[in-house]
mmCIF file of the N, C-alpha and C atoms, coordinates in Angstrom:
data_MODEL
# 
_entry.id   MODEL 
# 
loop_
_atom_site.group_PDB 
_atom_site.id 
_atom_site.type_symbol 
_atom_site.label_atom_id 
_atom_site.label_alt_id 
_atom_site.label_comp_id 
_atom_site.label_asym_id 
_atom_site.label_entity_id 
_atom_site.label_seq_id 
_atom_site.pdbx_PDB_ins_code 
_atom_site.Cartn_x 
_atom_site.Cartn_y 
_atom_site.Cartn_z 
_atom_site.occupancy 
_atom_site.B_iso_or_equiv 
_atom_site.pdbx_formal_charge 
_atom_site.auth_seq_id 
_atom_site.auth_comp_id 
_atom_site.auth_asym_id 
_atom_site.auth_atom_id 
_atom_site.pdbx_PDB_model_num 
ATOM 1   N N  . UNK A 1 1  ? 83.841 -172.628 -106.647 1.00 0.00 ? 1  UNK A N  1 
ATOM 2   C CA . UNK A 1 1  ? 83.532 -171.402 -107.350 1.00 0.00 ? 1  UNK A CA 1 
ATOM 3   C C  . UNK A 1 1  ? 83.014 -171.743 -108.744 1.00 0.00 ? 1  UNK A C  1 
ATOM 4   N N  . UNK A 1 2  ? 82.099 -171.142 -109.279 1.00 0.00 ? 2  UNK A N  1 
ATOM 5   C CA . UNK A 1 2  ? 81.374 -171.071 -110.610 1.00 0.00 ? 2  UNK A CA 1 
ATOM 6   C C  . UNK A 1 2  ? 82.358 -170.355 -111.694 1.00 0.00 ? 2  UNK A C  1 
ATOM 7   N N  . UNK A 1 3  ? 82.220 -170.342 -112.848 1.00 0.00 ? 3  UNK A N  1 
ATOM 8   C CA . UNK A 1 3  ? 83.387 -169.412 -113.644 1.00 0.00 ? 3  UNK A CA 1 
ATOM 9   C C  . UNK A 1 3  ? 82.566 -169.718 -114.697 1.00 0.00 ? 3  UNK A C  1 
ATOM 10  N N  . UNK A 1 4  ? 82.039 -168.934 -115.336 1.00 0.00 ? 4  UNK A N  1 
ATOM 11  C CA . UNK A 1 4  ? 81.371 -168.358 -117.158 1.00 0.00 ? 4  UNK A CA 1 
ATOM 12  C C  . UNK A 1 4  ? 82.235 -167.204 -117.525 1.00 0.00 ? 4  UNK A C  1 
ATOM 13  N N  . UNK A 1 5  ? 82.300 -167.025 -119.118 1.00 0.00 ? 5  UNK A N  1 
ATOM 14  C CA . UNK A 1 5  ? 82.751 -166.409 -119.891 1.00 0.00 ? 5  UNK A CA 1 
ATOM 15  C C  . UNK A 1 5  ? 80.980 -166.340 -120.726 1.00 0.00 ? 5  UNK A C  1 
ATOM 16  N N  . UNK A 1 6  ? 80.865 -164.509 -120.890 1.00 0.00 ? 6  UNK A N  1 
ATOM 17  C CA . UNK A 1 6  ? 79.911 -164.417 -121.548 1.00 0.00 ? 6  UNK A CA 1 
ATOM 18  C C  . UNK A 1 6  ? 80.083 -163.535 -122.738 1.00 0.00 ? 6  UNK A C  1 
ATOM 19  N N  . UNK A 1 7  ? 79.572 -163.879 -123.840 1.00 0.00 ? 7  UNK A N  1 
ATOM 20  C CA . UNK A 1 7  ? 79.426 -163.029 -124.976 1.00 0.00 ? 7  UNK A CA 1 
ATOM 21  C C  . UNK A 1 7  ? 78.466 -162.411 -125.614 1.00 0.00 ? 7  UNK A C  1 
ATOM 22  N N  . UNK A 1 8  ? 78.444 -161.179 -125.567 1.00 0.00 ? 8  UNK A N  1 
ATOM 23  C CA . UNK A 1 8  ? 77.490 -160.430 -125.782 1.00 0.00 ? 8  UNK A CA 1 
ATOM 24  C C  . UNK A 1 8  ? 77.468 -159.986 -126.591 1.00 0.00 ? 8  UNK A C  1 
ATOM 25  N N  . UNK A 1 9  ? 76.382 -159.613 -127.786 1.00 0.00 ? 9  UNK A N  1 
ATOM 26  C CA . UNK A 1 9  ? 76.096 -158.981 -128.844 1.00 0.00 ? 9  UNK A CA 1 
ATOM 27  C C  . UNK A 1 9  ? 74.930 -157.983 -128.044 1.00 0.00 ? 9  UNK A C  1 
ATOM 28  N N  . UNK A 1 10 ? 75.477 -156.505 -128.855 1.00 0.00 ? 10 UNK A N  1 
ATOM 29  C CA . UNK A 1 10 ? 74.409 -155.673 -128.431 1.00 0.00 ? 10 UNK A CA 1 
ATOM 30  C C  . UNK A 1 10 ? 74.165 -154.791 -129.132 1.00 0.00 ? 10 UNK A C  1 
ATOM 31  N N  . UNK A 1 11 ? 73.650 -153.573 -129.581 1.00 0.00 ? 11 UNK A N  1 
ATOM 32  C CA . UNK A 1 11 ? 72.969 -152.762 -130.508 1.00 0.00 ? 11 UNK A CA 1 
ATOM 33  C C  . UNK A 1 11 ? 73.866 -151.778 -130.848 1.00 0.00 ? 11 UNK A C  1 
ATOM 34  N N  . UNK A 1 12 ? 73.963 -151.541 -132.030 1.00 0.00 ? 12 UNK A N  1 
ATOM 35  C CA . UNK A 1 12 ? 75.533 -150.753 -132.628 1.00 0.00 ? 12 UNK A CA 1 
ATOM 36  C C  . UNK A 1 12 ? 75.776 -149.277 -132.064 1.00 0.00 ? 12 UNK A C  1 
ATOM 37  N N  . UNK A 1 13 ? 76.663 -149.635 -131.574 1.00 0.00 ? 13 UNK A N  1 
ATOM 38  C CA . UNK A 1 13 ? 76.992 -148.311 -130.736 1.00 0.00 ? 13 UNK A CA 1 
ATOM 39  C C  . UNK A 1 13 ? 77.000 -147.958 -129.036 1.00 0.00 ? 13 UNK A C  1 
ATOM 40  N N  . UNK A 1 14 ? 76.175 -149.256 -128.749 1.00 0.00 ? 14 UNK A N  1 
ATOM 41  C CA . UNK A 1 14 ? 76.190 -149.326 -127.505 1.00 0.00 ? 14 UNK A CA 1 
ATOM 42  C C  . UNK A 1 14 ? 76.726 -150.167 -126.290 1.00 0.00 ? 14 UNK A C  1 
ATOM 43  N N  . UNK A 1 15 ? 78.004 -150.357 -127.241 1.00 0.00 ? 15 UNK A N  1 
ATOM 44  C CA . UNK A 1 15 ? 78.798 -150.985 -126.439 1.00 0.00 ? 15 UNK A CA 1 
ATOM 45  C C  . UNK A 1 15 ? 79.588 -150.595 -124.998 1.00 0.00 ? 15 UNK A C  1 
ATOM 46  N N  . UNK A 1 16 ? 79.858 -149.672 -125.168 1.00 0.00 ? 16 UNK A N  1 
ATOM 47  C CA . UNK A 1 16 ? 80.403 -148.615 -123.939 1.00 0.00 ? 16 UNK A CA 1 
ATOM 48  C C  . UNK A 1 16 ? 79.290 -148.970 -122.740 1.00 0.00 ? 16 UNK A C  1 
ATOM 49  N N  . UNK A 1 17 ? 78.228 -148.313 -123.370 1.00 0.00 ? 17 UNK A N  1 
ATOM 50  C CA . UNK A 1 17 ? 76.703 -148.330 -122.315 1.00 0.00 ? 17 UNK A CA 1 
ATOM 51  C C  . UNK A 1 17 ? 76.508 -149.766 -121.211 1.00 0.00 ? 17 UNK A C  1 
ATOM 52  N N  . UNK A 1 18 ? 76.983 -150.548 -122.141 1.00 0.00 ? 18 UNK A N  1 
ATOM 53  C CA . UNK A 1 18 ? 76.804 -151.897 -121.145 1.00 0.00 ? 18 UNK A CA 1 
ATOM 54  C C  . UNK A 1 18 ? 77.937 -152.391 -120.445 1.00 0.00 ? 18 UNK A C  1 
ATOM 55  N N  . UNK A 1 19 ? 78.871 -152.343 -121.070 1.00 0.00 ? 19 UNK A N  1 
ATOM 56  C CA . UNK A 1 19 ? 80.465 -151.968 -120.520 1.00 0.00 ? 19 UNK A CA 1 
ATOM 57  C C  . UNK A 1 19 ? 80.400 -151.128 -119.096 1.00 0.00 ? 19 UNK A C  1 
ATOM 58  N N  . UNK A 1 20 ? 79.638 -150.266 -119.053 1.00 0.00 ? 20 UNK A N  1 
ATOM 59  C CA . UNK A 1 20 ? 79.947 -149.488 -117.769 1.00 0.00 ? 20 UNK A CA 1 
ATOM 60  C C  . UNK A 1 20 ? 78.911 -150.197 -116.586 1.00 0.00 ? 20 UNK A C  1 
ATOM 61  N N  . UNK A 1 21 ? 77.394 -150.869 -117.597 1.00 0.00 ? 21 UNK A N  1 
ATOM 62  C CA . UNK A 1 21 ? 76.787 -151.391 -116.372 1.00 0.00 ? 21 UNK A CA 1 
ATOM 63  C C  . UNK A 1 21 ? 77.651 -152.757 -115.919 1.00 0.00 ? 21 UNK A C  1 
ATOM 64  N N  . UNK A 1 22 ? 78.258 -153.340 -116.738 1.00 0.00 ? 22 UNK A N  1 
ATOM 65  C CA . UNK A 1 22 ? 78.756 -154.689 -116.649 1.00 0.00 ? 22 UNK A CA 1 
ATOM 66  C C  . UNK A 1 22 ? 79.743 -154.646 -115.173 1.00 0.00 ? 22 UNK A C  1 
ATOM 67  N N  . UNK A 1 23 ? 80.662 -153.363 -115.472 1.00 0.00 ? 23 UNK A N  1 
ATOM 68  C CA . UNK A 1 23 ? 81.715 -153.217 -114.262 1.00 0.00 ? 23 UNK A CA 1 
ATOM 69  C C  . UNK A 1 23 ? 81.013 -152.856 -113.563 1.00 0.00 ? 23 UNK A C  1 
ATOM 70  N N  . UNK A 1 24 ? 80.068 -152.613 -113.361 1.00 0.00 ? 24 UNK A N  1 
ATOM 71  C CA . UNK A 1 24 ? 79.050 -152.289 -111.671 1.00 0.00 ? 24 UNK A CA 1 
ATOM 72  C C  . UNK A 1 24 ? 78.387 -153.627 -111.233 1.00 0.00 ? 24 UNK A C  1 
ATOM 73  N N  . UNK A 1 25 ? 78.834 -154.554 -111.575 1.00 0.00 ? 25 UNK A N  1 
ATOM 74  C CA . UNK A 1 25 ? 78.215 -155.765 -111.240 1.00 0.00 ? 25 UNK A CA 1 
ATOM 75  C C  . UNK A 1 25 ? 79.442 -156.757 -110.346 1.00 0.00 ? 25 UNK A C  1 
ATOM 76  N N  . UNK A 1 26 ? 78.933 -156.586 -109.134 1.00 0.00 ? 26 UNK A N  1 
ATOM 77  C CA . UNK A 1 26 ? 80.254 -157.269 -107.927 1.00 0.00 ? 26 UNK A CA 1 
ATOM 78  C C  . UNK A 1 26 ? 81.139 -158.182 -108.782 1.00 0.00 ? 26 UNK A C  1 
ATOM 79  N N  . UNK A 1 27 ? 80.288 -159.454 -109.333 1.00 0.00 ? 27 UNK A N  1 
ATOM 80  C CA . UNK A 1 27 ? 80.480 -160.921 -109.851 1.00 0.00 ? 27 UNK A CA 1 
ATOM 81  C C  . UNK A 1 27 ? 81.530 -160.747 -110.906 1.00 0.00 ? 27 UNK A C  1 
ATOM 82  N N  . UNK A 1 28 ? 81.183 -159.747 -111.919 1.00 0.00 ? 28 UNK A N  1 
ATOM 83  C CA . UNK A 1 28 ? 81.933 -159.149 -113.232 1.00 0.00 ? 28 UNK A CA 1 
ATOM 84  C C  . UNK A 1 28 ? 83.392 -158.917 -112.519 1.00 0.00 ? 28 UNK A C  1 
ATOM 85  N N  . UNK A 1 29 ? 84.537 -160.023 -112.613 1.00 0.00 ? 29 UNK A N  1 
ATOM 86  C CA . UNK A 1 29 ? 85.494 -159.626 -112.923 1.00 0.00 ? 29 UNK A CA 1 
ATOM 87  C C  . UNK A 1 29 ? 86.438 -159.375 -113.921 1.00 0.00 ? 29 UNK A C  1 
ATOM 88  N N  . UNK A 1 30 ? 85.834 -159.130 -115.443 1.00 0.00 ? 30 UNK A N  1 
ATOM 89  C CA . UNK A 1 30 ? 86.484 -158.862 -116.878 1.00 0.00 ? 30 UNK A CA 1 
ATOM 90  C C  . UNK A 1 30 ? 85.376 -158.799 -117.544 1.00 0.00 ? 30 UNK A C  1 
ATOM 91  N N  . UNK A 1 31 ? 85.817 -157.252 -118.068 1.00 0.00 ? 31 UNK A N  1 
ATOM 92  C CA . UNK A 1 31 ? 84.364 -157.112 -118.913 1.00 0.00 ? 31 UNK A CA 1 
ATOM 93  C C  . UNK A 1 31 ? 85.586 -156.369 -120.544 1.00 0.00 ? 31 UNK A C  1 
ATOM 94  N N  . UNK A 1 32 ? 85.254 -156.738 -121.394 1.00 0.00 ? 32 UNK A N  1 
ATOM 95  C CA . UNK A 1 32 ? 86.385 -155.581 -122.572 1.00 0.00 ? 32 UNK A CA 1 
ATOM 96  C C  . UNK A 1 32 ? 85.415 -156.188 -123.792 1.00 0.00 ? 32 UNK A C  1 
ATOM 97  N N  . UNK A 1 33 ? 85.338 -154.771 -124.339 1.00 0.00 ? 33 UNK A N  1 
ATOM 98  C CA . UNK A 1 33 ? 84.998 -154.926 -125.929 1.00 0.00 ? 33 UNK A CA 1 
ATOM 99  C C  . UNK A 1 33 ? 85.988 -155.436 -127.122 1.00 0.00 ? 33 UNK A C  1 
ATOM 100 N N  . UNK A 1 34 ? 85.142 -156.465 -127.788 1.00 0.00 ? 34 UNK A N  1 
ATOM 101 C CA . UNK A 1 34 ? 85.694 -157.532 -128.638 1.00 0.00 ? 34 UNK A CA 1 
ATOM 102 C C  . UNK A 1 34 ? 85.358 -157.402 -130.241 1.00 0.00 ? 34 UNK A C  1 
ATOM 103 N N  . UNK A 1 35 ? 87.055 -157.462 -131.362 1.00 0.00 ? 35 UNK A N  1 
ATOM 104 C CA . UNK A 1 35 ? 86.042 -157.609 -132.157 1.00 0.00 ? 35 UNK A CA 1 
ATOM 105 C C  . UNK A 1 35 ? 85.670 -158.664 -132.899 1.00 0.00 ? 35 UNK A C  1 
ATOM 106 N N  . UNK A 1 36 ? 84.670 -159.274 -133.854 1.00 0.00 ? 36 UNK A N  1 
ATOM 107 C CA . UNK A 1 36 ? 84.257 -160.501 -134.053 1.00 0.00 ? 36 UNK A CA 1 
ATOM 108 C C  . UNK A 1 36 ? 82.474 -160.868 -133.824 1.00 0.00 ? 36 UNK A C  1 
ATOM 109 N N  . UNK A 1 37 ? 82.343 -162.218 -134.036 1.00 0.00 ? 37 UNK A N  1 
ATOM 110 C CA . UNK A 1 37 ? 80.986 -162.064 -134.084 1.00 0.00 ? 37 UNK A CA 1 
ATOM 111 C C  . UNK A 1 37 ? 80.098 -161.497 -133.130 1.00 0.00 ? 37 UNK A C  1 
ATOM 112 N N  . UNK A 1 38 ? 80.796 -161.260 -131.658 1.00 0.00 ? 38 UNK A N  1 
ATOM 113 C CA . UNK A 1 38 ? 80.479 -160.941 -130.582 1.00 0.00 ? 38 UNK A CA 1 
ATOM 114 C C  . UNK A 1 38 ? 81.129 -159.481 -130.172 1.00 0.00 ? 38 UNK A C  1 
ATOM 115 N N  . UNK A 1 39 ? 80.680 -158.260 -129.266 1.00 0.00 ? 39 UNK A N  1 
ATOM 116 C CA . UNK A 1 39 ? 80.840 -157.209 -128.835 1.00 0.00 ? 39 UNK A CA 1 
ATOM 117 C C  . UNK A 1 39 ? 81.423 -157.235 -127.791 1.00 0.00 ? 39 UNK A C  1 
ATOM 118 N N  . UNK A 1 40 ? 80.979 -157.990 -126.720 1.00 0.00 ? 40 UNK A N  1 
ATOM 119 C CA . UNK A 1 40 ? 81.856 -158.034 -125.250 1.00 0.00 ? 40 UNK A CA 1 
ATOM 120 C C  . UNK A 1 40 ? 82.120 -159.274 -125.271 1.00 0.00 ? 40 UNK A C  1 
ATOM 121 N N  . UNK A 1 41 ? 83.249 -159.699 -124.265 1.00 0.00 ? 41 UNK A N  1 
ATOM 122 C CA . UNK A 1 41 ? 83.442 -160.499 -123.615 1.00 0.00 ? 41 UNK A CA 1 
ATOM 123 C C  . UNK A 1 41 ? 83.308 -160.261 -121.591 1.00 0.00 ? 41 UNK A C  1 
ATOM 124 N N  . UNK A 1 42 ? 82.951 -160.925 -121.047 1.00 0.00 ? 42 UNK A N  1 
ATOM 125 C CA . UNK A 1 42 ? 82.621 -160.685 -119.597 1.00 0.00 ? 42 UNK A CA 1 
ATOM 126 C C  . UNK A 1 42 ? 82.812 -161.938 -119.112 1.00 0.00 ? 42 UNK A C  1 
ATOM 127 N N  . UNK A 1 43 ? 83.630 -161.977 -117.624 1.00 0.00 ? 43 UNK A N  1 
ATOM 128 C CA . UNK A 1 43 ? 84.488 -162.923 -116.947 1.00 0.00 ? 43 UNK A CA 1 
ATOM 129 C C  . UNK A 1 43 ? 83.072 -162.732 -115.931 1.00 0.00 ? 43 UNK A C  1 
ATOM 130 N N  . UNK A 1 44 ? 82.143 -163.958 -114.935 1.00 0.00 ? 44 UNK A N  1 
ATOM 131 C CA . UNK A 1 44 ? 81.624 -163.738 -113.702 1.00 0.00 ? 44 UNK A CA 1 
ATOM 132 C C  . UNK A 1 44 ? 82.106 -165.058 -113.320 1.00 0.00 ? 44 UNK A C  1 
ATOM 133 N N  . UNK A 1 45 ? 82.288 -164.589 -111.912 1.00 0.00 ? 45 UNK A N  1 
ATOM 134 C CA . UNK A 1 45 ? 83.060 -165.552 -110.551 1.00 0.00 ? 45 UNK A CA 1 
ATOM 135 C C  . UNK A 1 45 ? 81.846 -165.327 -109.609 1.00 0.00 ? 45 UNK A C  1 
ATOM 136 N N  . UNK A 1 46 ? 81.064 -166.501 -109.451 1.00 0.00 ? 46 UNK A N  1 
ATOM 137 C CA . UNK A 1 46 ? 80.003 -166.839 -108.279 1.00 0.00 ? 46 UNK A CA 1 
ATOM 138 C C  . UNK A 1 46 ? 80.391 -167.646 -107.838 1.00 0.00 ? 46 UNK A C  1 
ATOM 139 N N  . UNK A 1 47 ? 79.775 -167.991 -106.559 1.00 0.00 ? 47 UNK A N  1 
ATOM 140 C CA . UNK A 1 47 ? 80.214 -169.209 -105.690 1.00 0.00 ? 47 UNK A CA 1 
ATOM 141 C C  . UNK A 1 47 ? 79.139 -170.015 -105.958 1.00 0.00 ? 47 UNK A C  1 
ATOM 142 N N  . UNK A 1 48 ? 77.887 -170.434 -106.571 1.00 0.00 ? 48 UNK A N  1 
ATOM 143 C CA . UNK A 1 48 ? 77.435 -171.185 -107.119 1.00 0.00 ? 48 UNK A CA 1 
ATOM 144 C C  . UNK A 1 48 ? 76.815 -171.291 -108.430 1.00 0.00 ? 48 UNK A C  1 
ATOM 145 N N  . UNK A 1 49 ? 76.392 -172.308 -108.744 1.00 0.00 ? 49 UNK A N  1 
ATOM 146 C CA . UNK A 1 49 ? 75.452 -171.820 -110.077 1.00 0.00 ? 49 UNK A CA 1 
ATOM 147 C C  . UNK A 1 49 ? 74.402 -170.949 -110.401 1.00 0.00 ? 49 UNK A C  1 
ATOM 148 N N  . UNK A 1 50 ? 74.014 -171.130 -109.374 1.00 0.00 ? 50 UNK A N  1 
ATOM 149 C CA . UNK A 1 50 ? 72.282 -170.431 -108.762 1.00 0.00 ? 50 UNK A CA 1 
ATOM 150 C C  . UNK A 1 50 ? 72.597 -168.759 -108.852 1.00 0.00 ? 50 UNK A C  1 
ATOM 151 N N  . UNK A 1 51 ? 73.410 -168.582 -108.417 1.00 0.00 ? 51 UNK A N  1 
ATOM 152 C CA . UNK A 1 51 ? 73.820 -167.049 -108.571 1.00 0.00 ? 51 UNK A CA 1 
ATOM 153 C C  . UNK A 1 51 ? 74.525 -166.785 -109.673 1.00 0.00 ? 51 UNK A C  1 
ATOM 154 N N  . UNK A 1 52 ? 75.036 -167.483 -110.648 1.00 0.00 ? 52 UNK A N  1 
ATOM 155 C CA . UNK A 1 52 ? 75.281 -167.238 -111.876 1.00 0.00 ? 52 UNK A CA 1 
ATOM 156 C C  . UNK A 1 52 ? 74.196 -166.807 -112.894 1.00 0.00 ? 52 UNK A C  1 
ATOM 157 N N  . UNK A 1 53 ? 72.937 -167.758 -112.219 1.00 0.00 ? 53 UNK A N  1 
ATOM 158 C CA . UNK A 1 53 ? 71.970 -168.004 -113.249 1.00 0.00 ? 53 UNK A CA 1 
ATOM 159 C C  . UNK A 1 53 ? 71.369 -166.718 -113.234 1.00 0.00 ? 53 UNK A C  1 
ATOM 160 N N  . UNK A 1 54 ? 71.040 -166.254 -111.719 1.00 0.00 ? 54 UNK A N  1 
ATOM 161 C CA . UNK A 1 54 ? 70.426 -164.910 -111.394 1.00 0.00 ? 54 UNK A CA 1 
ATOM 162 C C  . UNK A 1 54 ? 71.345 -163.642 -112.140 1.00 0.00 ? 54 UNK A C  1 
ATOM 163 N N  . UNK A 1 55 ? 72.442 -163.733 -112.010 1.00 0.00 ? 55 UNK A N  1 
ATOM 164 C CA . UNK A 1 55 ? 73.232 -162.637 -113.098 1.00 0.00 ? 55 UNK A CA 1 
ATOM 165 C C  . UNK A 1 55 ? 72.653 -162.439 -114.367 1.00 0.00 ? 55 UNK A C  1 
ATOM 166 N N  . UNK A 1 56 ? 72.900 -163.739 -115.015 1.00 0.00 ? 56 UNK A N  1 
ATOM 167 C CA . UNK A 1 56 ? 72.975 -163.999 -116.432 1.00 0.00 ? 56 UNK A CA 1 
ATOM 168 C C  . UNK A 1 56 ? 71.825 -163.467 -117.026 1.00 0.00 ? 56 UNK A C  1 
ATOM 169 N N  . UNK A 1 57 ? 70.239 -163.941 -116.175 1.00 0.00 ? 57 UNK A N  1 
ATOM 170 C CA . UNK A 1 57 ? 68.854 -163.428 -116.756 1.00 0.00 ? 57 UNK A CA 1 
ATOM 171 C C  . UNK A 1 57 ? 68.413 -161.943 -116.168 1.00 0.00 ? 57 UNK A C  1 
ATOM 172 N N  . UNK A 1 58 ? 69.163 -161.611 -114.765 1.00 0.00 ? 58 UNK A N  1 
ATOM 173 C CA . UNK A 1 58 ? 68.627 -160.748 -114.146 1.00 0.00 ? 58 UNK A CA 1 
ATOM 174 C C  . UNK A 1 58 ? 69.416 -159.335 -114.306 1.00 0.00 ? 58 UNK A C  1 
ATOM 175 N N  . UNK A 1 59 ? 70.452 -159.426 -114.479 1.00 0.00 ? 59 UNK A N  1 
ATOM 176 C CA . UNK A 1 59 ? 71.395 -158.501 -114.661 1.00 0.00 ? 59 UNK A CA 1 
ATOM 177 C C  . UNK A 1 59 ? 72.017 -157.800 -115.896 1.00 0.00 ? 59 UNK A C  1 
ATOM 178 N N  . UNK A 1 60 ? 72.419 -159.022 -116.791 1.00 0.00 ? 60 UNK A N  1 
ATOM 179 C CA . UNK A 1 60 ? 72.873 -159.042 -117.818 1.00 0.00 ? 60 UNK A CA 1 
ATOM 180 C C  . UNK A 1 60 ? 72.051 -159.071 -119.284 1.00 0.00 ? 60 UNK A C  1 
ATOM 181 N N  . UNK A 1 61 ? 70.920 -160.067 -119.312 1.00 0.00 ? 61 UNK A N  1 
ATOM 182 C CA . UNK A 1 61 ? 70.236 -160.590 -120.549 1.00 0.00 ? 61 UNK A CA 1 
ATOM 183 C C  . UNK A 1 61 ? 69.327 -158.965 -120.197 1.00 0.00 ? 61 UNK A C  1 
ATOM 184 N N  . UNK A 1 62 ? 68.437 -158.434 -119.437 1.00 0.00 ? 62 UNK A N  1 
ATOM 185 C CA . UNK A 1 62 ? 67.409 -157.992 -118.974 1.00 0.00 ? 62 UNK A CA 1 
ATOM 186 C C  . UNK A 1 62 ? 68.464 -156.258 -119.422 1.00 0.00 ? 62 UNK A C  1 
ATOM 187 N N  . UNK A 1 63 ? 70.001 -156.275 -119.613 1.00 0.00 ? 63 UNK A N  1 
ATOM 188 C CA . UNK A 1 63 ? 69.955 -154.961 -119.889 1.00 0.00 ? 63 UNK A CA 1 
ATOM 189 C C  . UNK A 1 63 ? 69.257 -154.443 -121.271 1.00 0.00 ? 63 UNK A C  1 
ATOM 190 N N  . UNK A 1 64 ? 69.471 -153.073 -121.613 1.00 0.00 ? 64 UNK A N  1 
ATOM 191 C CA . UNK A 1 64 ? 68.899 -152.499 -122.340 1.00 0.00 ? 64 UNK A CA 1 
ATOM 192 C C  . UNK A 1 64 ? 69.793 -152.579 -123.531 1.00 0.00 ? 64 UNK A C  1 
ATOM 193 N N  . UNK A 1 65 ? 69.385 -152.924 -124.688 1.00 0.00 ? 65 UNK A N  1 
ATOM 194 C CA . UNK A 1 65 ? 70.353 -153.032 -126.212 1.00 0.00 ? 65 UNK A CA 1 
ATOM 195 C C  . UNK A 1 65 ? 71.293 -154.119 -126.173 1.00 0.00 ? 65 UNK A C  1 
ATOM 196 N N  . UNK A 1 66 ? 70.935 -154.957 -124.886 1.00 0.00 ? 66 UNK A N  1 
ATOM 197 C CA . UNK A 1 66 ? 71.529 -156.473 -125.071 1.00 0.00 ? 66 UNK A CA 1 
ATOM 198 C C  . UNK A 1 66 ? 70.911 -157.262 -126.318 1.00 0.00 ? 66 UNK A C  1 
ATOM 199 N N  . UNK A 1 67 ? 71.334 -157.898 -127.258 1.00 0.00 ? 67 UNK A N  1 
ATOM 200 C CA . UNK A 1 67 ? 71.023 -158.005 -128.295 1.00 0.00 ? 67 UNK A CA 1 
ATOM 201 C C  . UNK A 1 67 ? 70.970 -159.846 -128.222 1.00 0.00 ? 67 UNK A C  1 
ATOM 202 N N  . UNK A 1 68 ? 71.962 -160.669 -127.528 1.00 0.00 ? 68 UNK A N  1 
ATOM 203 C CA . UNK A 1 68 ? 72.201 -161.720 -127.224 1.00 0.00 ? 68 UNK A CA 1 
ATOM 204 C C  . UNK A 1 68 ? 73.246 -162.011 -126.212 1.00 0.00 ? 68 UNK A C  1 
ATOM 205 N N  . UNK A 1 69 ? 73.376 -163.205 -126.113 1.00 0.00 ? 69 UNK A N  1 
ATOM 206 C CA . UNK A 1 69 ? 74.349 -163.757 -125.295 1.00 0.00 ? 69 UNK A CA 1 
ATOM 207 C C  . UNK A 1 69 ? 74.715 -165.310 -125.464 1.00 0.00 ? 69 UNK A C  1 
ATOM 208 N N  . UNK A 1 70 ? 76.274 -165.549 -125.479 1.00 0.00 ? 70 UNK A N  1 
ATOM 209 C CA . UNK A 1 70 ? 76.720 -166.841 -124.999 1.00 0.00 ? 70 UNK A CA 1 
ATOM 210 C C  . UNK A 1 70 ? 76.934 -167.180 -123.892 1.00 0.00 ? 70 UNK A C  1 
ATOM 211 N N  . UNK A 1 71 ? 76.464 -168.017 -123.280 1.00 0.00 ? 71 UNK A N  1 
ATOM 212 C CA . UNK A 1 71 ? 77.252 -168.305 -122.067 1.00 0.00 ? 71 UNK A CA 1 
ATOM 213 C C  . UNK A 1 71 ? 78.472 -169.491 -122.128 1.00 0.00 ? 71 UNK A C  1 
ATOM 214 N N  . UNK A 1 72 ? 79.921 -169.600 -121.744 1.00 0.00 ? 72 UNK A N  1 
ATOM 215 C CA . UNK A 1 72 ? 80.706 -170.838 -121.668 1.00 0.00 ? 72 UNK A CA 1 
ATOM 216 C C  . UNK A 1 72 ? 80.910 -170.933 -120.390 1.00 0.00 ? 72 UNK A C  1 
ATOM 217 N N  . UNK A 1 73 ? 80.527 -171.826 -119.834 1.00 0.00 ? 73 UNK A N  1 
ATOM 218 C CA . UNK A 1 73 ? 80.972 -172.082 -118.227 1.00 0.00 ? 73 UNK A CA 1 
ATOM 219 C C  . UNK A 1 73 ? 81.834 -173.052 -118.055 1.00 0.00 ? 73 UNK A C  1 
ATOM 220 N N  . UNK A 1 74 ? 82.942 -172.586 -116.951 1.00 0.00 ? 74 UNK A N  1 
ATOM 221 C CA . UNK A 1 74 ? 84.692 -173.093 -117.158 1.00 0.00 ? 74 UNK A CA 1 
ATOM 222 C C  . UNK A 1 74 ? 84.396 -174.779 -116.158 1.00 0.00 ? 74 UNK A C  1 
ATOM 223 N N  . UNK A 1 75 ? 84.906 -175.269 -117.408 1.00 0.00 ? 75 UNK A N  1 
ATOM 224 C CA . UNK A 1 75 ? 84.685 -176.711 -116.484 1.00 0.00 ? 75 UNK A CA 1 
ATOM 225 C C  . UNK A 1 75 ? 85.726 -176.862 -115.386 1.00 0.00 ? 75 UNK A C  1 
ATOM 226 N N  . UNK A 1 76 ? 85.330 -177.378 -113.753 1.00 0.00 ? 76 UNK A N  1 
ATOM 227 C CA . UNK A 1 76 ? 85.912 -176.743 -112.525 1.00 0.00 ? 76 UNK A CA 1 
ATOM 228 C C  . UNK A 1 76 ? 87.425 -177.952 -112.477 1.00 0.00 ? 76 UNK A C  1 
ATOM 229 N N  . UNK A 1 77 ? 87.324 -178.827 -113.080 1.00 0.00 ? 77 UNK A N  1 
ATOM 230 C CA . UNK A 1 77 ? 88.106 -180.006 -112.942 1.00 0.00 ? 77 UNK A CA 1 
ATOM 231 C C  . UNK A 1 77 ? 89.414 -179.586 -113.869 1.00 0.00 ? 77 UNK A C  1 
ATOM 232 N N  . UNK A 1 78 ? 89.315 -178.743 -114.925 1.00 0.00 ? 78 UNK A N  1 
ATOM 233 C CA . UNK A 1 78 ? 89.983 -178.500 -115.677 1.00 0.00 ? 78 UNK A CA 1 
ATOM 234 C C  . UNK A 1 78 ? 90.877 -177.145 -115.911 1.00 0.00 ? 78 UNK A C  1 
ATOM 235 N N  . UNK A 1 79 ? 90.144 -176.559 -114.548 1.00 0.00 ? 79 UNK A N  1 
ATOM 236 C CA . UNK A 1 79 ? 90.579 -175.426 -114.585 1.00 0.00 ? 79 UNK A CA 1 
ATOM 237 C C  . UNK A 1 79 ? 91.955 -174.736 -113.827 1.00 0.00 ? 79 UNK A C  1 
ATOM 238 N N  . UNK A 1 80 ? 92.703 -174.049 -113.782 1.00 0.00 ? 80 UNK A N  1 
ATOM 239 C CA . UNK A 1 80 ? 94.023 -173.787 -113.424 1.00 0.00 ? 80 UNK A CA 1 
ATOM 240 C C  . UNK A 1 80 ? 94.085 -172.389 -112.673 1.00 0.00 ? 80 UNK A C  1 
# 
């Protein structure tokens, strides 16, 4: 299984807005508004990379008043 943590900066006020597309996304299992340099935080669980990648540009970067993004992807050896 794949595991990223993403952080999103997005356009003031429209945090909710992406929040609701975020939980309509199968992969999205933790999506909550954060505060700090970043607006969301968002948990996705794919079974490979390849479908992470397709989230990340296709789903996520491509919404509307997405402003940026981090991606941290959970190293699999280390994980619990």
């Amino acid at each position: 299984m794949t595991e990223a943590y993403v952080l999103v900066n997005c356009s003031l006020g429209k945090e909710e807005h992406i929040l609701d597309h975020l939980r309509n996304i199968p992969s999205v299992s933790l999506s909550n508004g954060v505060f700090g340099a970043y607006d969301i935080i968002a948990k996705i669980e794919t079974n490979n990379p390849e479908d992470l990648k397709d989230i990340l540009t296709n789903k996520i970067r491509k919404l509307e008043f997405v402003r940026s993004t981090l991606v941290l992807m959970v190293i699999d050896e280390q994980n619990q």
